[in-house]
Structure formats: C-alpha cells, structure tokens
C-alpha positions in Angstrom: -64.9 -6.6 -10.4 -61.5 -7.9 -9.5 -58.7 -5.3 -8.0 -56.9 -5.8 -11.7 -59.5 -4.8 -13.2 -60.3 -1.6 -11.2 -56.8 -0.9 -11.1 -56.6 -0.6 -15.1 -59.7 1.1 -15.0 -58.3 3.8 -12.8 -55.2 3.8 -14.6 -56.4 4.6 -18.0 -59.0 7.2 -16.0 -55.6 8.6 -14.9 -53.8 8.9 -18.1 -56.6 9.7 -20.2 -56.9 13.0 -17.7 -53.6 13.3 -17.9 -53.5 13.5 -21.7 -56.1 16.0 -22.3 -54.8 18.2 -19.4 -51.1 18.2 -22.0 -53.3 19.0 -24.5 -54.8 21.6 -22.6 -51.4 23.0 -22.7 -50.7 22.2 -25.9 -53.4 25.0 -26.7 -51.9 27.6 -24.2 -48.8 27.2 -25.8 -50.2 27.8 -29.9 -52.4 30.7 -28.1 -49.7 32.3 -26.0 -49.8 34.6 -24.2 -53.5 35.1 -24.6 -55.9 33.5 -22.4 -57.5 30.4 -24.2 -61.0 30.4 -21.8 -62.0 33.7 -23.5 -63.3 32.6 -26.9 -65.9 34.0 -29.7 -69.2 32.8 -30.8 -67.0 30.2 -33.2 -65.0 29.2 -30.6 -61.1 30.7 -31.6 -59.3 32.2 -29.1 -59.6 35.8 -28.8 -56.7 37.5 -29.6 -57.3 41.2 -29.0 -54.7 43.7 -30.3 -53.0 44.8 -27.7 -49.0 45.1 -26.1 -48.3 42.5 -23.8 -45.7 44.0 -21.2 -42.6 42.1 -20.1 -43.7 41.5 -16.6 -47.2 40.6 -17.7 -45.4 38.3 -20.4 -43.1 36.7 -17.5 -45.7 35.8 -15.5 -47.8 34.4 -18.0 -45.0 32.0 -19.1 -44.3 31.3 -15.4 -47.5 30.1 -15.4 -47.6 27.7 -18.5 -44.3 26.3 -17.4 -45.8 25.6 -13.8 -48.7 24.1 -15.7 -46.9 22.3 -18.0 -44.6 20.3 -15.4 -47.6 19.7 -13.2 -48.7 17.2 -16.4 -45.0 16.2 -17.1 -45.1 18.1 -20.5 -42.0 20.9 -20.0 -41.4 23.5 -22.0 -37.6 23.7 -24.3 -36.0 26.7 -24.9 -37.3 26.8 -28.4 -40.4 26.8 -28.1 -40.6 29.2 -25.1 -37.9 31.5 -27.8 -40.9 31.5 -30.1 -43.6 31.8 -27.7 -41.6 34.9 -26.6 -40.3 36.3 -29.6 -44.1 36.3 -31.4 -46.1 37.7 -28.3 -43.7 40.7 -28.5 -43.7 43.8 -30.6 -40.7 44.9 -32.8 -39.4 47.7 -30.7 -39.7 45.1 -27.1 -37.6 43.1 -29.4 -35.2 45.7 -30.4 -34.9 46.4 -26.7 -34.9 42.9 -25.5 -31.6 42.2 -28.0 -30.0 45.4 -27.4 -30.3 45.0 -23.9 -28.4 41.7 -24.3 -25.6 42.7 -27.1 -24.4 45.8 -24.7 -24.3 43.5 -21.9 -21.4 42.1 -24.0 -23.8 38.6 -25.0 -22.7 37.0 -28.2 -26.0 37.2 -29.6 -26.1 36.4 -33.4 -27.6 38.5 -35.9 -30.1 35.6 -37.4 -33.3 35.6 -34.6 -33.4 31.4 -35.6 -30.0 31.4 -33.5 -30.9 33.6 -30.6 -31.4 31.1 -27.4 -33.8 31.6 -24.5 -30.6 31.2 -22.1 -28.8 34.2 -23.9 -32.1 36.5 -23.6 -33.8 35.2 -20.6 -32.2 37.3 -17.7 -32.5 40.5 -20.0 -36.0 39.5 -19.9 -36.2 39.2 -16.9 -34.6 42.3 -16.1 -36.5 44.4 -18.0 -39.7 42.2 -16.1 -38.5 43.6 -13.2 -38.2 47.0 -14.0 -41.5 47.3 -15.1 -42.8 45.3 -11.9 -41.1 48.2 -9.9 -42.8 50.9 -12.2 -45.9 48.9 -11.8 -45.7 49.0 -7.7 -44.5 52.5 -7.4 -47.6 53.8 -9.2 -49.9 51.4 -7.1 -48.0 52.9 -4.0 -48.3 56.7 -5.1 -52.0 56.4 -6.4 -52.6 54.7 -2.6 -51.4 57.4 -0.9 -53.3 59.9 -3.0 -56.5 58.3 -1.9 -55.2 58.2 1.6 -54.7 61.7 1.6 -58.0 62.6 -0.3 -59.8 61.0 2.8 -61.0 57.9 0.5 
C-alpha cells in the first residue's frame, strides 16, 4: 500500500471515530442529565424518578461540555438552557429565577427568553452552596466515626 493510501485510510479511521464519539454526545445531551450506559432490557435509557441537585447537575454538565469539546462538538447556551431548565424541578426553577430577579437581573417573564449567561452564576451559586452542605456533613459524619472508635 502506498503512504496516500494508508494516510486516507487512517484519516477516515480518524473521522469516522470522531463522528460517532459526537454522536455519543449527541445522546448524553437528549438523555441529560441521566447516565446513557445504564439502559433496560429494550435498550432506552433509564430515567429513574428522582431530583437531580444543583451541584450534582453542575458537575454533570461540566462533564458533557468537557466531553463535548474533546470531539469539537460544544455546547450553545440554548441548548445547555434546556438541558438545565428540563432536568430541574418546578420549585429548583422557582429558586433558580428568583435567585437571579432579586439579584437585580433583567430576567424576562417568558422561560424561551431566559439566557444561560443570565442564570448561570445563580446556578452556580446555588452549586456551591449545596457542595458546602454536602462537605460539611461528610466532615461531621467523619468525625462521628472517629470518635466512635471506627
């Protein structure tokens, strides 16, 4: 085989990985923020009901976005908006916009018009707080056992 030959042979190897790792994505993104490897017997994503919380939320979208400009395929605000806005529950969004309107954001009343930019560091906020909830617990239910002898 000539170089030319092995060199288009790698490069459509190359793309032809890259595509189906963007549609890999593709997936994670119609699934979010559940996990698309857990599946049942007919092979949809399970989607148990339960209440994602804003830290776990954040670092699952940290994630896709990582993985999503790894294979040059990056999220817009609009999509990562709905994403958001349909993985949370109607009183995380109540507290999510309130959040943002007494923080003295213009933040229109119609949802289609709310941006990712306007919301995103009340989201991340509100990540944070819970990240220091989460910690604090970890750090008290630590020193119980430590003081239990375990």
């Amino acid at each position: 085989r000539s170089p030319r030959k092995i060199f288009r042979a790698l490069k459509e190897e190359f793309l032809s990985n890259l595509l189906a790792r963007q549609m890999t994505i593709d997936d994670k993104i119609s699934a979010f923020p559940y996990d698309i490897m857990k599946k049942d017997k007919d092979g949809n994503v399970l989607k148990p009901k339960m209440v994602f919380r804003f830290r776990i939320l954040k670092k699952r979208l940290t994630d896709l976005q990582n993985a999503a400009h790894a294979v040059s395929r990056d999220l817009d605000d609009g999509a990562i908006m709905s994403m958001i806005l349909h993985a949370l529950t109607k009183e995380q969004k109540e507290r999510l916009i309130s959040l943002a309107r007494s923080s003295g954001t213009k933040i229109p009343l119609d949802l289609n018009y709310i941006s990712w930019s306007d919301l995103k560091p009340h989201f991340d906020w509100l990540a944070s707080l819970e990240e220091a909830e989460y910690k604090g617990k970890k750090a008290e239910e630590k020193k119980d056992k430590a003081a239990r002898g375990f």
